[in-house]
C-alpha positions in Angstrom: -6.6 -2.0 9.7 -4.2 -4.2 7.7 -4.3 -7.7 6.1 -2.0 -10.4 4.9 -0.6 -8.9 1.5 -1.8 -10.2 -1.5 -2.0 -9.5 -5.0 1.1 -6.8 -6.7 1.2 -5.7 -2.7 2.5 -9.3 -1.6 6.0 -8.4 -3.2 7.1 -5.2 -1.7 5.9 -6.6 1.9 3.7 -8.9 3.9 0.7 -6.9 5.1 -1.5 -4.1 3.7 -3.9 -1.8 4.6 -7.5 -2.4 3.9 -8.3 0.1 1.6 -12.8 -0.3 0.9 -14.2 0.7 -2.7 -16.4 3.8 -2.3 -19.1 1.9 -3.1 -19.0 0.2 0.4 -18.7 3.6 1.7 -22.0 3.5 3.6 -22.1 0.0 4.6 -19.0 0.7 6.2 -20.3 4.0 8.0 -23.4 2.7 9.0 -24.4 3.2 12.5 -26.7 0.2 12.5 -22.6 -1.5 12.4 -22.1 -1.9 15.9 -20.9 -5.8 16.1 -16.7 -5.7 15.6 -16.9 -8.9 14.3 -19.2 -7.8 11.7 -17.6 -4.6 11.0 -14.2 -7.3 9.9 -16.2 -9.7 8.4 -17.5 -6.3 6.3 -13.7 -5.1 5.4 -12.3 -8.3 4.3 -15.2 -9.5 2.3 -14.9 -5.9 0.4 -10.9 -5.1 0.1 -9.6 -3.9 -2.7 -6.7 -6.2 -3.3 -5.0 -4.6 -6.7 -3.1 -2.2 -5.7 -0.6 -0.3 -8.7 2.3 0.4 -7.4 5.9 2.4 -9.2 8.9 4.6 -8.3 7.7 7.8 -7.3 9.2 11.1 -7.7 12.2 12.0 -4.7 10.3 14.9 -4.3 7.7 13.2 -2.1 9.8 12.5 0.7 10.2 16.4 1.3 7.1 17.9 3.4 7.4 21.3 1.0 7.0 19.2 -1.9 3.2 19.8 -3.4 1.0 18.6 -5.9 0.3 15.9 -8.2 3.2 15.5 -9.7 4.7 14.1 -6.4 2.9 11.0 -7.1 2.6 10.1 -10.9 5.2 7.5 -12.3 8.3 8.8 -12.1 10.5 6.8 -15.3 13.9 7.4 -14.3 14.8 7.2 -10.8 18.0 7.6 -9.6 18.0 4.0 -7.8 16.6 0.8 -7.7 14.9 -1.1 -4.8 15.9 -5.1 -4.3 13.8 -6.9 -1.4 15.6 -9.3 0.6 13.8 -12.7 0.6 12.0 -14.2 3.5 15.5 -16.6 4.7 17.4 -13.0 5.3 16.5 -11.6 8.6 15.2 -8.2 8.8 12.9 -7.6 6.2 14.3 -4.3 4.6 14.7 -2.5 1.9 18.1 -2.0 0.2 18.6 0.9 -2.2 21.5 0.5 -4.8 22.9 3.0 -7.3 21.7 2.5 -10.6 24.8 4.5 -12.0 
């Protein structure tokens, strides 16, 4: 399920998945959770909305690539990402050189 973006998420695009702190875990799971409606009501009212989000190593976007490493900070990459704004049709993102 996704939202409307908010929070550090609203920059890079304009939804977002709803991600559910583990402590609604079993509210969430419960059988006794049968109305959709409720089940929504449920994920909205419990989203986590702060999402951290920073250039990631290259190495994630290779399937061989393993381990934690993939996913810490990376501090240097080798580009930089600029968002075109809402007046430029498609929404996409544009990698430029940083050399």
């Amino acid at each position: 399920m996704t939202r409307d973006a908010v929070g550090p998420a609203a920059g890079i695009h304009t939804r977002m998945p709803i991600a559910l702190p583990k402590d609604a875990e079993a509210a969430w799971l419960d059988l006794a959770l049968a109305d959709a409606a409720a089940a929504i009501d449920l994920a909205r009212a419990r989203a986590v909305t702060e999402f951290v989000h920073h250039p990631a190593n290259p190495r994630v976007n290779n399937a061989r690539s393993d381990g934690a490493e993939s996913v810490e900070p990376f501090a240097k990459p080798a580009w930089s990402i600029q968002f075109l704004t809402a007046s430029q049709p498609p929404p996409i993102l544009q990698y430029q050189s940083a050399n």
